[in-house]
ROZAVO-388830 format. One record per residue (C-alpha): residue number from 1; x, z, y. Coordinates in Angstrom, 2 decimals, always signed. Layout:
BEGIN
<node i="NUM" c1="X" c3="Z" c2="Y"/>
...
END
This chain:
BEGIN
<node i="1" c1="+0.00" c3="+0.00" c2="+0.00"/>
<node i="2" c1="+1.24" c3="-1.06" c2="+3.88"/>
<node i="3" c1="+1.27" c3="+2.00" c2="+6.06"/>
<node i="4" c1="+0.16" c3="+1.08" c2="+9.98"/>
<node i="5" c1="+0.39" c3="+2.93" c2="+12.78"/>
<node i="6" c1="-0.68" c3="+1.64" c2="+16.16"/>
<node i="7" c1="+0.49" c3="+3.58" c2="+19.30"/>
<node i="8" c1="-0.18" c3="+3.65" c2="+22.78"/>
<node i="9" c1="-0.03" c3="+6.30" c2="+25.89"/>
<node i="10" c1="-3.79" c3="+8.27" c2="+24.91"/>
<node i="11" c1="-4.93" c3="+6.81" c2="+21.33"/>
<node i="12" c1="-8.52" c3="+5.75" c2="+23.39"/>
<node i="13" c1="-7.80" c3="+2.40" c2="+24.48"/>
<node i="14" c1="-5.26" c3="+0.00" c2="+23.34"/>
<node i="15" c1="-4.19" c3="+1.67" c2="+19.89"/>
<node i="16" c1="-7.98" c3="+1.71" c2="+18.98"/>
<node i="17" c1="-8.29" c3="-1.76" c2="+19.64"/>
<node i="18" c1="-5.55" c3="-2.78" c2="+17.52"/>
<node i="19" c1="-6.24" c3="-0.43" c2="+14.63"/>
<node i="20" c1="-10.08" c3="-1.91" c2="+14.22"/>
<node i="21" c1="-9.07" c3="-5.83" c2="+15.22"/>
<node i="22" c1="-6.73" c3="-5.09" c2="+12.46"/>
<node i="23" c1="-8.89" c3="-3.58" c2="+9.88"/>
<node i="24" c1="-11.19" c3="-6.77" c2="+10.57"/>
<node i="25" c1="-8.70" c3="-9.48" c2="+9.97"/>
<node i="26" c1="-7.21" c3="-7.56" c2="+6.49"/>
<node i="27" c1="-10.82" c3="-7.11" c2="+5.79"/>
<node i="28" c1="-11.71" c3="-10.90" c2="+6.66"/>
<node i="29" c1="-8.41" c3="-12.06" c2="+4.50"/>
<node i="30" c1="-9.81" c3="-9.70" c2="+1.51"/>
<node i="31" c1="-6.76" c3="-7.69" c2="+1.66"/>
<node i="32" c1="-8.17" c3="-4.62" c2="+2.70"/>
<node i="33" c1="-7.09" c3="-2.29" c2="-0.54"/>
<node i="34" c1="-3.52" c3="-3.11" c2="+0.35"/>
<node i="35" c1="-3.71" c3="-1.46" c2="+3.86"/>
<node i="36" c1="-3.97" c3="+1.70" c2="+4.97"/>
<node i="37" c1="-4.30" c3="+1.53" c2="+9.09"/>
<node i="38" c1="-4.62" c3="+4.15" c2="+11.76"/>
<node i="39" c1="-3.99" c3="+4.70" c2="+15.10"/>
<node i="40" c1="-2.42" c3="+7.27" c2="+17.60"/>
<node i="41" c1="-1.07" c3="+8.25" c2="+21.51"/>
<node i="42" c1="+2.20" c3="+10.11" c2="+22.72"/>
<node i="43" c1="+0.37" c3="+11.96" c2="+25.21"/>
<node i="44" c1="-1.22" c3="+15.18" c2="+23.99"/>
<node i="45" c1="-3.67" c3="+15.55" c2="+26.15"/>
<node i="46" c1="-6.64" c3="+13.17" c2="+24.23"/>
<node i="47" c1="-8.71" c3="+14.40" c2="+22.00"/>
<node i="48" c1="-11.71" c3="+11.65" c2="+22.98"/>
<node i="49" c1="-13.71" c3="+9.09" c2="+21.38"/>
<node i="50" c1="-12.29" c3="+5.49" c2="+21.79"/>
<node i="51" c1="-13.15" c3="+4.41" c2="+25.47"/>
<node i="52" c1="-16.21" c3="+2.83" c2="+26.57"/>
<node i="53" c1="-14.33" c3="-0.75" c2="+27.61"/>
<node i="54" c1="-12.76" c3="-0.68" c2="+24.36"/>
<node i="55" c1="-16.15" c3="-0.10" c2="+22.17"/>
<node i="56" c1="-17.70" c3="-2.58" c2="+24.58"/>
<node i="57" c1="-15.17" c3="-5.23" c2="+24.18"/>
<node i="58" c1="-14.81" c3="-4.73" c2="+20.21"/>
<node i="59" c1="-18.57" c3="-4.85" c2="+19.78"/>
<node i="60" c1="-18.87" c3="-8.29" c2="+21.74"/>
<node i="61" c1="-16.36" c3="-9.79" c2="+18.97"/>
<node i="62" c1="-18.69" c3="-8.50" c2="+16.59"/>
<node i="63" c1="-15.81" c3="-5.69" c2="+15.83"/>
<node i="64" c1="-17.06" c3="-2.70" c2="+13.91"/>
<node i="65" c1="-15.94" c3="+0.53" c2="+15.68"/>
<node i="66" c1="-15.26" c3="+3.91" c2="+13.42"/>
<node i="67" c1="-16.00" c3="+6.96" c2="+15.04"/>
<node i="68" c1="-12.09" c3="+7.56" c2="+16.07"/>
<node i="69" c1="-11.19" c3="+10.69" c2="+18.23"/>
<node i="70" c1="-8.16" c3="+10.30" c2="+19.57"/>
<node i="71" c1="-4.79" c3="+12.09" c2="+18.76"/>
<node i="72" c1="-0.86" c3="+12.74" c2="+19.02"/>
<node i="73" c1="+1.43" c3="+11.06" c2="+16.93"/>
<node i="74" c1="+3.41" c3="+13.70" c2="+14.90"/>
<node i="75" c1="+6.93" c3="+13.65" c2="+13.12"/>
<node i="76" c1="+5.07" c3="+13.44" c2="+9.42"/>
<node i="77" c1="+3.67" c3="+9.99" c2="+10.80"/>
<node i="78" c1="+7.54" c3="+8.58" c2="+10.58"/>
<node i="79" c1="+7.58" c3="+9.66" c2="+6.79"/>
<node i="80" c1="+4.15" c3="+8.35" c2="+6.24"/>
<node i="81" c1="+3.55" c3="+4.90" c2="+8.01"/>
<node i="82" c1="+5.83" c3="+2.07" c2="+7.10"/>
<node i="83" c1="+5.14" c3="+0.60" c2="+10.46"/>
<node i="84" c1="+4.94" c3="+1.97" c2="+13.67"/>
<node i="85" c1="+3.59" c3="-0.10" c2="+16.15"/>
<node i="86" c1="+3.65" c3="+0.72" c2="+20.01"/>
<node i="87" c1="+1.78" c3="-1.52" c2="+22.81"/>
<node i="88" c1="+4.91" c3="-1.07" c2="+25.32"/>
<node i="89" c1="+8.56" c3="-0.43" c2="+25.73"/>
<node i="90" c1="+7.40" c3="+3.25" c2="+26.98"/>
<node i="91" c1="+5.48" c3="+4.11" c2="+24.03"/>
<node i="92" c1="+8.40" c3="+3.43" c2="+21.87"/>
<node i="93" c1="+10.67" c3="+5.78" c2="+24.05"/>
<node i="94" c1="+7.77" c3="+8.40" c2="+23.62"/>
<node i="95" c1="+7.41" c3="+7.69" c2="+20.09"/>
<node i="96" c1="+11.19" c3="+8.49" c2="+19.73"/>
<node i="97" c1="+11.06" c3="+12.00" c2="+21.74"/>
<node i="98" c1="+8.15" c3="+12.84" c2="+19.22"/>
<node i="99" c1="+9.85" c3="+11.17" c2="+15.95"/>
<node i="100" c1="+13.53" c3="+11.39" c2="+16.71"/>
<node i="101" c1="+15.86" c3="+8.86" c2="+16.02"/>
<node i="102" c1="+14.46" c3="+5.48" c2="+13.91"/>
<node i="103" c1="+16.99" c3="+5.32" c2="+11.30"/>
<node i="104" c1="+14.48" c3="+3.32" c2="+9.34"/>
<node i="105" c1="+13.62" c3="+0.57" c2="+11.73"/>
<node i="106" c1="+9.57" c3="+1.38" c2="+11.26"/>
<node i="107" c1="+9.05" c3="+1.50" c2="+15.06"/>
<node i="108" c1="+7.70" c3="-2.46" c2="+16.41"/>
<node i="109" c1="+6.55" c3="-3.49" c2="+19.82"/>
<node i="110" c1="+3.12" c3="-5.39" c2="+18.57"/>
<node i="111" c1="+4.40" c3="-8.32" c2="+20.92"/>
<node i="112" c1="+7.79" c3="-8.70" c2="+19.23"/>
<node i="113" c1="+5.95" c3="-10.40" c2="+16.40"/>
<node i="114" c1="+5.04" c3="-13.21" c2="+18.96"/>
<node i="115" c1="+6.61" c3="-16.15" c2="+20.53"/>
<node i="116" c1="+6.15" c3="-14.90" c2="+23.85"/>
<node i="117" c1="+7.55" c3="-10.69" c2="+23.41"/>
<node i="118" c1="+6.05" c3="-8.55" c2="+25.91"/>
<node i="119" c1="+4.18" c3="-5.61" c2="+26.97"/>
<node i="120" c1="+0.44" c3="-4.48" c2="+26.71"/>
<node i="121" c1="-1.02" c3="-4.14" c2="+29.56"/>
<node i="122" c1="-3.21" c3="-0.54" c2="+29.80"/>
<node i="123" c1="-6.34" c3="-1.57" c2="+30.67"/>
<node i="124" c1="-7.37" c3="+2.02" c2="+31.36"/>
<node i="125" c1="-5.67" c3="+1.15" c2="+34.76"/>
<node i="126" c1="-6.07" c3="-2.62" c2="+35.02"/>
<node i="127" c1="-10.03" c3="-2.52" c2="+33.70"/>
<node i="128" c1="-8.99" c3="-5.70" c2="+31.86"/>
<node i="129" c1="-10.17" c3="-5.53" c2="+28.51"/>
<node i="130" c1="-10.07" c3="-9.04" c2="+27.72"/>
<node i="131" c1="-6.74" c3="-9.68" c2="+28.11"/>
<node i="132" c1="-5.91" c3="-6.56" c2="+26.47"/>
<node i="133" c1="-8.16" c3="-7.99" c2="+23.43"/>
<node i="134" c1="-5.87" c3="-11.15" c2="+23.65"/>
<node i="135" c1="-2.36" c3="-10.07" c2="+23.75"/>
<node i="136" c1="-3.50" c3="-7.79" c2="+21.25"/>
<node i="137" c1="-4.90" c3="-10.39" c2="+19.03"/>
<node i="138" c1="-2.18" c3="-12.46" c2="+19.63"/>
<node i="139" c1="+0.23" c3="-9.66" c2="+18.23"/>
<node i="140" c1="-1.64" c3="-9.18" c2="+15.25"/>
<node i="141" c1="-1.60" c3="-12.69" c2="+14.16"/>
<node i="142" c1="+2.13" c3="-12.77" c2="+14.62"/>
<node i="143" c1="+2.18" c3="-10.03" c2="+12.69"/>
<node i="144" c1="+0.04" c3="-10.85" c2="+10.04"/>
<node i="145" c1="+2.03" c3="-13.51" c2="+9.14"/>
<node i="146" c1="+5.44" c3="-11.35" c2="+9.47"/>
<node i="147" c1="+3.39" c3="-9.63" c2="+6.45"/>
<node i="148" c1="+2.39" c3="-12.71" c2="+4.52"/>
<node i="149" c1="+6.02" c3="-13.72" c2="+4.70"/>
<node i="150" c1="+7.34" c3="-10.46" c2="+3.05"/>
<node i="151" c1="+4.41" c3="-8.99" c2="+0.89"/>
<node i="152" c1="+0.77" c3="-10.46" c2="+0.57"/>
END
């Protein structure tokens, strides 16, 4: 079984979005039993439902969306998930303060599996939830077929 763990700041918007766009396209490819998927935030001040923009944008792709409450990434998660994947360049140096060191190379930018490697915007500030659907789409494609390449 693949171990995934998506990571942004607060585990409500971004992170969210990728774990159930995720869970949708292994579920889509009937691949589903080979996954195990989740999602977390460095900061550990969330404990909240996924936000409102998010829900709202993953129900308009006809996205199914778990009742999630958000929550801090924790040192076990480096033991458990085989891949630990951040929406920016700051989540992966708060991802390191939490983890320590990634002597296993299990920590990914989602947008390093693309042609194009950049950050994810938060749309908690920008309000743009549509783009944020997009580059996060666009990052799980790449990635699915990093996977396809290696394992399934």
């Amino acid at each position: 079984m693949i171990k995934v763990l998506f990571v942004c700041l607060g585990n409500i918007c971004r992170s969210p979005m990728a774990e159930y766009i995720f869970k949708d396209m292994v579920k889509k490819e009937g691949i589903e039993e080979k996954f195990y998927i989740d999602s977390a935030g460095t900061s550990p001040d969330e404990e909240s439902p996924v936000y409102y923009g998010t829900r709202k944008k993953l129900q308009q792709m006809g996205i199914k969306c778990g009742n999630h409450t958000a929550r801090k990434i924790t040192k076990q998660d480096y033991e458990t998930f085989d891949y630990i994947i951040a929406m920016e360049e700051k989540n992966i140096v708060n991802i390191k303060r939490i983890v320590g060191e990634d002597k296993e190379n299990k920590i990914y930018k989602l947008l390093d599996f693309t042609d194009n490697p950049r950050d994810i915007a938060d749309p908690w500030y920008t309000g743009n939830f549509d783009k944020t659907y997009d580059d996060i789409t666009e990052g799980l494609e790449g990635f699915m077929k990093y996977l396809k390449k290696i394992c399934c």
